[in-house]
C-alpha positions as CSV (number, residue, x, y, z in Angstrom):
1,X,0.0,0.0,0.0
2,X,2.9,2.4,1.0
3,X,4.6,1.8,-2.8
4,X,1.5,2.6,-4.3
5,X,1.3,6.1,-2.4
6,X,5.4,6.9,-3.5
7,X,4.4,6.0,-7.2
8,X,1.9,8.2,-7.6
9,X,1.9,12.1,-9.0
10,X,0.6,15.1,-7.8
11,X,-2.1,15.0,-10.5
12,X,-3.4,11.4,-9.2
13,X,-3.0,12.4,-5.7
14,X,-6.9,14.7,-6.1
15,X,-8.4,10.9,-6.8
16,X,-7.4,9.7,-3.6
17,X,-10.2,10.4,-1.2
18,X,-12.5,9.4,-3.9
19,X,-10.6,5.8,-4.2
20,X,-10.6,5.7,0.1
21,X,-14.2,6.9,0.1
22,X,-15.6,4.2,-2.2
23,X,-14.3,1.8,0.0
24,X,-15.7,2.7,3.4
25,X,-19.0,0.3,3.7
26,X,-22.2,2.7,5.4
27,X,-25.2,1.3,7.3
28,X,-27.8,3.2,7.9
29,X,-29.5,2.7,11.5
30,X,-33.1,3.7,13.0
31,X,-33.9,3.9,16.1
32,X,-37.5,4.2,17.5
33,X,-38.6,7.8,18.2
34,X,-40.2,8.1,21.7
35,X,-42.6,11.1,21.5
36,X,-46.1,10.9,20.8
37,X,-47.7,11.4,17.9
38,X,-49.6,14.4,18.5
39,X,-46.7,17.0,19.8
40,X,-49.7,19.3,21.6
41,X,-50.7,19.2,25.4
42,X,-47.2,17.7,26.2
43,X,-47.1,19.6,29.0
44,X,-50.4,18.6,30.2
45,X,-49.7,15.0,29.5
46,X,-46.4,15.2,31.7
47,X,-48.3,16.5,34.8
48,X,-50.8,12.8,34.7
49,X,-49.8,11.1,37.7
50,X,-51.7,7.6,39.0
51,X,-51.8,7.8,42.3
52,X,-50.7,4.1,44.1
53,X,-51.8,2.9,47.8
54,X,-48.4,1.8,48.7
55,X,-48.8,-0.9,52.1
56,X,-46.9,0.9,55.1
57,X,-45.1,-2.3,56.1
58,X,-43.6,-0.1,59.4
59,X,-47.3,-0.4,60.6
60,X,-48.9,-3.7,61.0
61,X,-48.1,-7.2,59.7
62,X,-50.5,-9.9,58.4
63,X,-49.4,-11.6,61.0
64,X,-50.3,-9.0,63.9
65,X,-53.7,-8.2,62.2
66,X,-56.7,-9.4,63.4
67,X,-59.0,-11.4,61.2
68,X,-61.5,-8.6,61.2
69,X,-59.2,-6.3,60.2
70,X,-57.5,-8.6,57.5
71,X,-61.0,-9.1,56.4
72,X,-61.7,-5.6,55.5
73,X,-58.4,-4.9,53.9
74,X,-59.3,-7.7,51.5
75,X,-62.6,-6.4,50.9
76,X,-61.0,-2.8,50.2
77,X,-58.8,-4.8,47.7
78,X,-61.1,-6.8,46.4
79,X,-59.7,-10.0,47.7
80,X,-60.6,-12.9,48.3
81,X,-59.9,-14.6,51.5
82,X,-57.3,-17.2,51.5
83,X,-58.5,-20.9,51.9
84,X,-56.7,-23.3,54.3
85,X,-55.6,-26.4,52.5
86,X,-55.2,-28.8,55.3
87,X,-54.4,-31.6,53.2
88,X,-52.1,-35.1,53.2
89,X,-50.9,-37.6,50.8
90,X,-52.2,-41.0,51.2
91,X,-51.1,-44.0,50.0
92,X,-53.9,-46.6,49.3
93,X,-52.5,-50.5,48.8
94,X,-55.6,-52.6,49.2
95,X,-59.5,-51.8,49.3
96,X,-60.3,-52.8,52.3
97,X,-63.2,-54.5,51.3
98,X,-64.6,-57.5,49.1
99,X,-66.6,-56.9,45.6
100,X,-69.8,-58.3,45.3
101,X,-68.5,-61.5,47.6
102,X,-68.9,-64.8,46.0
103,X,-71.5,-67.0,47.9
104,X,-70.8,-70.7,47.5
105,X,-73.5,-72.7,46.3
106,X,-74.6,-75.2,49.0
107,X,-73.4,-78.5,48.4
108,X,-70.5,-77.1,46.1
109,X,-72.9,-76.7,43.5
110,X,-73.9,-80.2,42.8
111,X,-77.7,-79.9,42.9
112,X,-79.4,-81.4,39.9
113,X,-80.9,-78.8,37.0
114,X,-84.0,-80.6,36.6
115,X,-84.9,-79.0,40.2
116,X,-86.0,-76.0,41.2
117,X,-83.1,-75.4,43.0
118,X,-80.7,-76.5,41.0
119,X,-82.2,-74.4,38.1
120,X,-81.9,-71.0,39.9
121,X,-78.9,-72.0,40.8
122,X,-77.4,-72.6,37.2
123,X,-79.1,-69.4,35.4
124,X,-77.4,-67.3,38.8
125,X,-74.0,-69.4,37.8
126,X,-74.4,-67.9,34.3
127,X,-75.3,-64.4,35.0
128,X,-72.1,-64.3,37.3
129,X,-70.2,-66.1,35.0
130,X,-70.6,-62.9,32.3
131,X,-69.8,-60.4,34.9
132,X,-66.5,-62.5,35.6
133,X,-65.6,-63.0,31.8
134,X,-65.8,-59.1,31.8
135,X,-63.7,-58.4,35.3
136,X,-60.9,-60.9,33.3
137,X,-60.8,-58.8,29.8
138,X,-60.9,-55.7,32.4
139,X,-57.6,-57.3,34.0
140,X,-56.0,-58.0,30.9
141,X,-56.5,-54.3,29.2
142,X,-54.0,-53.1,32.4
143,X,-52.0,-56.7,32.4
144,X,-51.5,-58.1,29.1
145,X,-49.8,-61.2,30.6
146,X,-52.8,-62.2,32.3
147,X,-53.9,-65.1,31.6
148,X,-56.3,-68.1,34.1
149,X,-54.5,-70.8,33.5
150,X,-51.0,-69.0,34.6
151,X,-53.0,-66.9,37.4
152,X,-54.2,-70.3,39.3
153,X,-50.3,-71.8,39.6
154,X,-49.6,-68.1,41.2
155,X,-52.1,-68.2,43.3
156,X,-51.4,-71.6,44.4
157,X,-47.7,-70.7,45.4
158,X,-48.8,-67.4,46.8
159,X,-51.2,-69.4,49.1
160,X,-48.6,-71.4,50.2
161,X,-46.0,-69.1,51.2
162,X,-48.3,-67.0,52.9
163,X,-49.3,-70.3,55.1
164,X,-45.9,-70.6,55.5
165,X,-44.5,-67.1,56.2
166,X,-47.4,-66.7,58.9
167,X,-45.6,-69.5,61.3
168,X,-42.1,-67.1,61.4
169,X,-44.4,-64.2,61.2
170,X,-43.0,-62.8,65.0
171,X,-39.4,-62.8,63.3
172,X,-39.8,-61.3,60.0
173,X,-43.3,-59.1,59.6
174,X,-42.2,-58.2,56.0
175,X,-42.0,-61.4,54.1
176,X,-45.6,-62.1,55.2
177,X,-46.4,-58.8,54.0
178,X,-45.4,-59.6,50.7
179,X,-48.2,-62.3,50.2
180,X,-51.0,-61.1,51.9
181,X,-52.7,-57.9,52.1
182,X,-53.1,-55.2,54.9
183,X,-56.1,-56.1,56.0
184,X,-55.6,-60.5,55.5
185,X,-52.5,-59.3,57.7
186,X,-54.3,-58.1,60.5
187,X,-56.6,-60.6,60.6
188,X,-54.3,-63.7,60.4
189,X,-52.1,-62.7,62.7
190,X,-54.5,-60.8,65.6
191,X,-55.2,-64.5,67.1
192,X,-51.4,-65.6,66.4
193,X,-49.4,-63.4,68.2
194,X,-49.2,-66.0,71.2
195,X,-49.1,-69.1,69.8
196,X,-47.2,-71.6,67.7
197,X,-48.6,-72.4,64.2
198,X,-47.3,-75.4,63.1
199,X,-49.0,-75.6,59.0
200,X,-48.1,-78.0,56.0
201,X,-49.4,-78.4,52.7
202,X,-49.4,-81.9,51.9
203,X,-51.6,-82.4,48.1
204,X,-54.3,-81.0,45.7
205,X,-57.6,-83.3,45.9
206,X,-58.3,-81.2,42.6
207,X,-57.1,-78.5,40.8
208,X,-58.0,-75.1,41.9
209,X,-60.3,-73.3,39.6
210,X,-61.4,-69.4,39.3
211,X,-64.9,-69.1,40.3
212,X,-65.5,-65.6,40.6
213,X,-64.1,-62.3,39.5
214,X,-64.4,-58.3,40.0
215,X,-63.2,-55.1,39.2
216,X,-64.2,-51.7,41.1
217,X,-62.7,-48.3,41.6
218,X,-61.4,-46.6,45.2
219,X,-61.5,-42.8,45.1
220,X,-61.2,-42.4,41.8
221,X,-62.2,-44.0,38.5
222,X,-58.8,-44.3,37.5
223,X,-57.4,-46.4,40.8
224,X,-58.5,-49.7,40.0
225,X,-57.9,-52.7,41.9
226,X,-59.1,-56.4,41.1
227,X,-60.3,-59.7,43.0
228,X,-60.1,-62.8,42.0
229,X,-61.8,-65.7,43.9
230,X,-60.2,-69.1,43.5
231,X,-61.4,-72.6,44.9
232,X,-59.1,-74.8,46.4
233,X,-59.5,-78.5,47.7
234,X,-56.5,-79.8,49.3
235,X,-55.3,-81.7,52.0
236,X,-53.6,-79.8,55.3
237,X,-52.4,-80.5,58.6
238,X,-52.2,-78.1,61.5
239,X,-51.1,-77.5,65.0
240,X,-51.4,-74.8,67.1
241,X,-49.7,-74.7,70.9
242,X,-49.8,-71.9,73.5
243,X,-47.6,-69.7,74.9
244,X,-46.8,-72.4,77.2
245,X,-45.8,-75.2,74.4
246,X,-49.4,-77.0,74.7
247,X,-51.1,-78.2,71.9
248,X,-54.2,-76.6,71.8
249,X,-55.8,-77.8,68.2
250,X,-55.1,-80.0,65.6
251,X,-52.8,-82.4,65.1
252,X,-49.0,-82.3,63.1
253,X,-49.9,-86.1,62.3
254,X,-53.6,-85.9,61.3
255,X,-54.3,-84.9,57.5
256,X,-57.5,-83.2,56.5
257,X,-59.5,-82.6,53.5
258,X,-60.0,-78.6,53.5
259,X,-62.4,-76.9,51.2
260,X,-61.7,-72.9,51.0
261,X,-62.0,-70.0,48.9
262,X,-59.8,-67.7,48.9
263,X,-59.9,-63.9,47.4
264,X,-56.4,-62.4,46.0
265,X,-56.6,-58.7,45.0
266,X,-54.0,-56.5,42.8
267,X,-53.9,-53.0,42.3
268,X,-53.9,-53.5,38.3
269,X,-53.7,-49.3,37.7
270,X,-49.8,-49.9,39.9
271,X,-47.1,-50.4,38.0
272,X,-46.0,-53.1,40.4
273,X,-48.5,-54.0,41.6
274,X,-48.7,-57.9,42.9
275,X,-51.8,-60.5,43.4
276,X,-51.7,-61.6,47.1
277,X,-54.1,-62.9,49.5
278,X,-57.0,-60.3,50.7
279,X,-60.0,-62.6,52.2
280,X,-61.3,-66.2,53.0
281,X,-64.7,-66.5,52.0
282,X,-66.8,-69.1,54.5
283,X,-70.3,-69.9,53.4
284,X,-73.0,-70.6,55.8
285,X,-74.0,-74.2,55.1
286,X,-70.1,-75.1,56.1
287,X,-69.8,-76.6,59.6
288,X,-67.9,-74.5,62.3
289,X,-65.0,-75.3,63.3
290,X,-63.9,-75.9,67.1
291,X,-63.2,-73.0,69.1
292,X,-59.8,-73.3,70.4
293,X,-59.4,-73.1,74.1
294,X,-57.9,-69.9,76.3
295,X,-55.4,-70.1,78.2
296,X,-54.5,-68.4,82.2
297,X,-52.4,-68.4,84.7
298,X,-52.8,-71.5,87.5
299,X,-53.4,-70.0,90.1
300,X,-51.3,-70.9,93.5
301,X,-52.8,-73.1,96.1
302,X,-54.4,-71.4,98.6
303,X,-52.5,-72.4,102.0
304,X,-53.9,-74.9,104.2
305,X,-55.8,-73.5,107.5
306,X,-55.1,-75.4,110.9
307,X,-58.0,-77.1,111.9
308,X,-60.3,-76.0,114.7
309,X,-62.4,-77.4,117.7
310,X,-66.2,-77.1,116.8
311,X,-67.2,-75.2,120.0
312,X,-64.2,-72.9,119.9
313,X,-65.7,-71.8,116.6
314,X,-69.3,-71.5,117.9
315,X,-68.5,-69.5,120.7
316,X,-66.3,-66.9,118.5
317,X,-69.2,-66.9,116.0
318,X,-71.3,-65.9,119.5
319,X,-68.4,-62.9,120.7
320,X,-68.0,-61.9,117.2
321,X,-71.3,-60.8,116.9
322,X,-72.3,-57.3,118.1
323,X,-75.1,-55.9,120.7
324,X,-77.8,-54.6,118.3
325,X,-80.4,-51.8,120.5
326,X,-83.8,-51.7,118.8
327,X,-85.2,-47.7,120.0
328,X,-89.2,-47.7,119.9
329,X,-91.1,-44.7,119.7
């Protein structure tokens, strides 16, 4: 650039701011203009003021105010008055509750159809028998695994470990949670916590069916939870002992043909959610069971008295007995 300068003449030397000029890149640049649009009654615009309530926090606090007087400074306001919101999470795991229990026939359902009886009894078998169907396509919309077939093993072993969890259930509370719901847990263990249960599962007389099925919403329609009832016929032996180590029913020797039907529930809408047992259905034809025995305390033997002359006795009877006065008016 500097050679260029040194070559050039006096004459060429006018061209140069021209040359310099051209090369200088412009940008023109706008900027908004802040005045209104209509240049009269500035002044008079300038004097507008909005006058603003500012709170004189050196006075009261919301805290010091009385309700009265918070009141009226809402109303003045146009406020409404906050609304307390006492509320809680809650976490709900089981129902609580059976749906629509199933009611074993009477006789395990082995009247004849040409009966009366037996002909009620097999147009209520197919009534419920659509409701169920629906409860199981309800089931498998949340579970698509679901399936009977699969559902009745699990059961099975779910009613066995919970049998079986229940005997160490003083040791470890949360493996028998796992199998059984909060309220099958209170009741199977409010009668236990004293005593020995000594269960086994020896063999299935038949294989356990579904007989009944149900679907209902807690709260909310979207918190779904599901029962299924399943029959099972098996042989058992039990033994329960005291607190003291005495057997108080059954027998660990003597085997029994036991009927029951047993209601496991799921919370289907859970993500991991689990069947486990909820409720023992026992119908009324079925024979009680024996009661089992309390137990106390012996109490000690009373210490022997010495033994006493007869007349001795009557004549402290006589001294022991006060002078009664009768007063007559």
């Amino acid at each position: 650039m500097l050679e260029i300068f040194q070559n050039l003449t006096p004459n060429m030397c006018v061209l140069i701011p021209a040359v310099v000029s051209s090369n200088v890149q412009q940008q023109q640049i706008r900027t908004t203009i802040n005045k209104h649009y209509n240049p009269q009654f500035r002044k008079h615009r300038g004097a507008k003021i909005i006058k603003i309530d500012l709170p004189d926090l050196t006075k009261e606090k919301d805290d010091e105010m009385s309700p009265e007087r918070m009141r009226s400074k809402m109303k003045e306001k146009g406020l409404q008055p906050p609304r307390p919101w006492n509320e809680r999470n809650f976490y709900i795991s089981n129902s609580g509750g059976v749906f629509e229990p199933y009611v074993p026939p009477e006789g395990d359902g082995k009247l004849s159809a040409v009966t009366v009886k037996g002909a009620k009894q097999k147009l209520e078998f197919v009534e419920k028998k659509g409701k169920s169907m629906m409860a199981v396509r309800k089931i498998k919309s949340y579970d698509d695994d679901f399936t009977l077939k699969d559902f009745v093993q699990d059961a099975t072993e779910i009613y066995k470990n919970a049998h079986e969890a229940l005997m160490n259930f003083r040791t470890d509370k949360e493996k028998l949670e796992e199998f059984v719901t909060e309220k099958a847990y209170v009741e199977m263990t409010e009668n236990a916590k004293y005593k020995t249960v000594s269960w086994k599962f020896h063999q299935s007389l038949s294989p356990p069916k579904v007989v009944h099925a149900r679907t209902n919403s807690v709260v909310s329609k979207d918190n779904l939870f599901a029962q299924v009832t399943v029959r099972f016929h098996t042989q058992q032996s039990l033994c329960i002992y005291d607190r003291f180590g005495r057997k108080i029913y059954g027998d660990e020797n003597l085997v029994k043909d036991v009927l029951e039907y047993v209601v496991f529930e799921k919370h289907i809408t859970e993500q991991y959610g689990s069947w486990r047992v909820h409720h023992k259905i026992i119908p009324d034809w079925m024979p009680a069971s024996e009661p089992i025995p309390r137990t106390f305390r012996k109490p000690e033997p009373l210490p022997d008295l010495p033994d006493q002359p007869e007349d001795e006795d009557k004549s402290s009877d006589s001294s022991s007995k006060p002078d009664v006065a009768i007063a007559t008016a």
